[in-house]
N, C-alpha and C positions, 0 to 999 in steps of 0.2 A: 504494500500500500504506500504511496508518497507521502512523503511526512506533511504537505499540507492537507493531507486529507485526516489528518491521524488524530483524533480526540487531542485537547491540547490542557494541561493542567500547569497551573502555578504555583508551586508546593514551597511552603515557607515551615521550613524548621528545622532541628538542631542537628547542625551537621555532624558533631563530633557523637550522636547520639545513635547506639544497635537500634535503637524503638525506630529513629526514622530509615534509616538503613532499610530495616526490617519490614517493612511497611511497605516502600517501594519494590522491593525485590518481586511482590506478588505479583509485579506488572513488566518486569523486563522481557516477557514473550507476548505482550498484548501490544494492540497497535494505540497506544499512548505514548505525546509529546509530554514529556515534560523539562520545566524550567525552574532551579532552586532555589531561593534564596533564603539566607541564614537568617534565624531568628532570635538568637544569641552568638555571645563570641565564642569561639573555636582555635585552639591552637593546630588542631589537624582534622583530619577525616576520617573516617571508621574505612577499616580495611571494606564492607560490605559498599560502602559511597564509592569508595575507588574502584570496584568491581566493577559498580553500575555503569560509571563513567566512560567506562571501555566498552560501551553500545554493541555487547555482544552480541543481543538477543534484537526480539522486533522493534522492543519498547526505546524511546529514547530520552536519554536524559544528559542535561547540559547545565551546565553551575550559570549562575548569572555572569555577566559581566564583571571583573574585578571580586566578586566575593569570596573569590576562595582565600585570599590573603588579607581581606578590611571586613572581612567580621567583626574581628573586636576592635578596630576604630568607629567603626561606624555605630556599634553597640554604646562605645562609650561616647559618643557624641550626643546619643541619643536619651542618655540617662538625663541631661541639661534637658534636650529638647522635648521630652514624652513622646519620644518616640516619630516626633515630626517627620524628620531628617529620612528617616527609611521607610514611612509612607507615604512620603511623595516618593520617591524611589516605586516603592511596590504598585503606586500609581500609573506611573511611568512604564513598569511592563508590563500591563494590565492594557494599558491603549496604545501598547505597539505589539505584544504578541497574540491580541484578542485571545486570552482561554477563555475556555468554554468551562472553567471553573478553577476557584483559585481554594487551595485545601490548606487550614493554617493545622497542622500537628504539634496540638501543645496548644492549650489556652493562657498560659500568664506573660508567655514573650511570641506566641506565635500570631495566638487569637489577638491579643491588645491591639499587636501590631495591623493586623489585616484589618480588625474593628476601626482604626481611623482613617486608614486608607479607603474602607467604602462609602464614610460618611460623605467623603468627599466626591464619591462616581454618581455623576446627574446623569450619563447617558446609558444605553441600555448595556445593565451590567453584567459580571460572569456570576453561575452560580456559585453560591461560599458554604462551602464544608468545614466546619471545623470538630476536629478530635481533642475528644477530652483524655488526657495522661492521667495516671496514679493520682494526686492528691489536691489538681484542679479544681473541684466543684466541693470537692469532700473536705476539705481543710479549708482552701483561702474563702470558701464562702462565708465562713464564721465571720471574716473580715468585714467591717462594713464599705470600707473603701472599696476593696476586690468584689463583694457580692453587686457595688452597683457596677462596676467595668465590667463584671461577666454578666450581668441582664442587658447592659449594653451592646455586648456582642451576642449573645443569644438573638435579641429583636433583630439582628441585620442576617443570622444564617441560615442557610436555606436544608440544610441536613447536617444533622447531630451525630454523632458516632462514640459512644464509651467502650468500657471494659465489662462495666458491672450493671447490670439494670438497676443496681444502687441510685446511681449515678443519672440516669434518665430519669428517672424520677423528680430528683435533684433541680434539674435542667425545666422540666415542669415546673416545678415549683417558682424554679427563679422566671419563670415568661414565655420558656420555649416552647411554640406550638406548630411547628411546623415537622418535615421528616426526619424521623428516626430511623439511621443506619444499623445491619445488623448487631449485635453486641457481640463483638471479638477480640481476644487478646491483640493488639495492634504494635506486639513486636515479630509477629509473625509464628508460624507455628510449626511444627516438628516432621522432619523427613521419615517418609516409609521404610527408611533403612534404621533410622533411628527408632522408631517404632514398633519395629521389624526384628528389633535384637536380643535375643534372648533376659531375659532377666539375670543376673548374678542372684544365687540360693542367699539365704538369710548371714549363714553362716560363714560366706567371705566376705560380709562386708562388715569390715572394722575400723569404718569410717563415720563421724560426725560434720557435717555440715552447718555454718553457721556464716550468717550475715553479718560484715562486719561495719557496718553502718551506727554511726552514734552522733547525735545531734542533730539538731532541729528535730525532725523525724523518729528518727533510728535510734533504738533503743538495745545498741550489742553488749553494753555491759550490762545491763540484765540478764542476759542470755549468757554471760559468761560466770555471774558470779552463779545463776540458778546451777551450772553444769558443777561450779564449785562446789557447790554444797553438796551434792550426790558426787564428787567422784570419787569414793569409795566403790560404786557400781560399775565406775567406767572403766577402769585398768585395764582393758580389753581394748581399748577403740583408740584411735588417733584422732585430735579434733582439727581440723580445717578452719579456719576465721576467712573470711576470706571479702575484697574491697572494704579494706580497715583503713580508719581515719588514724591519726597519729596515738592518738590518747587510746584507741582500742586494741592500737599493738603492745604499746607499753601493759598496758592489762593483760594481755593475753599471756608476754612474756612474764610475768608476774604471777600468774595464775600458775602457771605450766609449772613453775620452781617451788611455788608454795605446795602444789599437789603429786609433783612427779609425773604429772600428765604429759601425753607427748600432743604437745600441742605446736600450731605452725602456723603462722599468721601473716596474709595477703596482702599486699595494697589494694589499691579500685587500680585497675585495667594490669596486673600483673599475671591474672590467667589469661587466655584466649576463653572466645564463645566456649570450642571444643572441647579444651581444659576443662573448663566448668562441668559441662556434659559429661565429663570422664570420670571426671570424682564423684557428681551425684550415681553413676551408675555403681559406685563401687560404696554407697555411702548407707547405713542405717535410715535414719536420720534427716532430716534438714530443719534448722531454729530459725525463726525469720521474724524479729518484733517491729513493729515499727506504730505510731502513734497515727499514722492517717497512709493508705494505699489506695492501690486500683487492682487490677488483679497483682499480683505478686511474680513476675516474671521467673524468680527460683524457683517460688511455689511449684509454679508448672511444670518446671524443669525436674524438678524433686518425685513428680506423678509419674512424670512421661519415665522415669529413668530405674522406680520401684523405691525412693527413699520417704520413709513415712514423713508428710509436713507438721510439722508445729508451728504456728502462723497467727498471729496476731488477727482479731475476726474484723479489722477496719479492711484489712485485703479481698472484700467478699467471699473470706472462706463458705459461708452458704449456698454459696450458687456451683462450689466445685469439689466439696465432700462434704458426709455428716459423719458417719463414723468410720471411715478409713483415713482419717489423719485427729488432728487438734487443734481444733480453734481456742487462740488463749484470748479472752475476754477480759483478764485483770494483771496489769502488768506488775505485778507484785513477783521478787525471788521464790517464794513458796508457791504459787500458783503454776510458773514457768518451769519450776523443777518438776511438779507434779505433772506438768502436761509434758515434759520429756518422759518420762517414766512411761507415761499414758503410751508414749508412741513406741519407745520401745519396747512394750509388753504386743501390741500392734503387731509392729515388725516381724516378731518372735514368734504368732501364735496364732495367728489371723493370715488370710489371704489379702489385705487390705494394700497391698501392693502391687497384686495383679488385676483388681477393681480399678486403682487410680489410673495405671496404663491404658485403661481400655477406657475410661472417661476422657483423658488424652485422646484415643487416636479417634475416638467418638465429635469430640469438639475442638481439637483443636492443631489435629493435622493441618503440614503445609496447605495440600492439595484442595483440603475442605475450607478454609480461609480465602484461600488467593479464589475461589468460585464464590465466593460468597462477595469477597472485595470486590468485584466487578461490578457490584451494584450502586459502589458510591462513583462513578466515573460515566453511568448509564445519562443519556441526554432522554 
């Protein structure tokens, strides 16, 4: 098909980000243009961006002009301007590559941004998608400042897309009445081979997984001190920390001396995707707290790979188990210890690792996503 003939989309979001990477990917053998531009600053590209960018398949995709290296000048210019500065910009290739829809992915730098950019389009405009992330509508709505910007962007978008039907709801409430796209994990979803791959038995996996997120959100010393208190039970297992902020390694190393635990702790971006996937397959386990989510992208990972989740229930643990993992409801040490124990009795005794897989390849294979994706790009 020639590419003026090809669906044309203008996709604003965070490039150094798997979510968007992942997102795009659904569409590199469809006959979709697309045009990117950053919606935060970025020091680089996600290896899955640079993939894209090598227009192997039908679909095409082309960075804007200059953004690959003035992401964060033009971010921080815009911090002064609210954002002026890069919607005229988004203006700008809106009435010169006429899409036929402009998708912000991410509402607090994606959606703002594209919400002032349309106030400003008087002649006949593209349709505006935008995607709500993790903790968008669920956390900054408390905000009063952020709940009126995202009713403001609500009233201009033409199709909604979340994780959780939490979250549509949410979107309701705050004004939104127009379409709702299906609800799919929106960093894309798991290969038939990965799917495909046998389980590892109970009994080789002497592996714990943990989130090593702490602040604002992220609550890994919790997770670390609950695993403290029980590890008398653990002597058995090596524990994984894994994208630790600075204060959750010092902890961890701390931990690990205090208990004799062999514990080993990650930075954020020191695994690959794959790495990740390799340890959950090999892991018990997986802890993940966090004070406000969307779906929990480990979570899934934890399902698809047979590691029981312990999951903080802001992640919509309800819409993706009831009793084949742990929703932890009270971020107390006693409570979080309790619901390790819970999973590892699970793990141990239960088939509740061969249920999650199959809810996995039920909702949230590649295959079944990227068919489903096609509905948000449909004219």
């Amino acid at each position: 098909m020639p590419e003026s003939s090809k669906v044309k989309v203008l996709a604003i979001g965070m490039f150094d980000s798997v979510h968007f990477s992942g997102w795009l990917k659904h569409f590199q053998d469809e006959d979709i243009q697309f045009l990117l531009f950053p919606s935060s600053p970025h020091r680089r590209l996600t290896a899955g961006l640079q993939q894209l960018l090598k227009n192997e398949g039908r679909g095409v995709f082309k960075l804007a002009t200059g953004t690959k290296y003035l992401g964060l000048p033009m971010w921080i210019l815009d911090k002064a301007l609210s954002n002026r500065f890069r919607s005229a910009f988004v203006k700008f290739l809106v009435s010169r590559l006429k899409p036929d829809f402009v998708h912000a992915l991410e509402l607090q730098n994606a959606g703002y941004l594209a919400s002032r950019a349309f106030k400003g389009l008087t002649k006949k405009r593209p349709i505006l998608v935008a995607t709500n992330y993790g903790s968008d509508i669920y956390w900054f709505s408390r905000d009063p400042k952020h709940s009126k910007l995202i009713s403001e962007l609500l009233a201009q978008v033409d199709r909604y897309a979340a994780e959780c039907g939490r979250d549509v709801e949410l979107a309701r409430q705050l004004g939104f009445s127009r379409d709702v796209m299906p609800v799919l994990p929106n960093a894309g979803g798991f290969t038939s081979s990965q799917l495909g791959s046998e389980l590892l038995p109970v009994d080789k996996r002497k592996l714990i997984m943990v989130k090593g997120y702490h602040g604002w959100v992220g609550r890994a010393h919790i997770a670390l001190q609950a695993l403290e208190s029980i590890s008398a039970e653990l002597r058995d297992y090596e524990i994984a920390v894994y994208s630790c902020n600075l204060s959750t390694k010092r902890l961890a190393r701390q931990m690990g001396k205090r208990t004799g635990l062999n514990v080993t702790a990650y930075s954020k971006g020191a695994l690959s995707h794959d790495e990740m996937v390799e340890k959950f397959s090999r892991s018990l386990i997986y802890v993940g707290l966090s004070l406000s989510d969307g779906i929990s992208t480990s979570m899934l990972e934890a399902m698809a790979m047979g590691a029981i989740p312990v999951q903080t229930s802001t992640a919509c643990c309800d819409e993706w188990f009831s009793e084949t993992g742990v929703a932890i409801q009270s971020l107390t040490v006693e409570d979080v210890a309790l619901g390790i124990q819970t999973a590892i009795g699970l793990a141990l005794t239960t088939d509740s690792a061969v249920k999650n897989r199959e809810t996995i390849r039920a909702r949230a294979s590649r295959e079944e996503i990227a068919k489903q994706a096609l509905a948000f790009y449909q004219l």
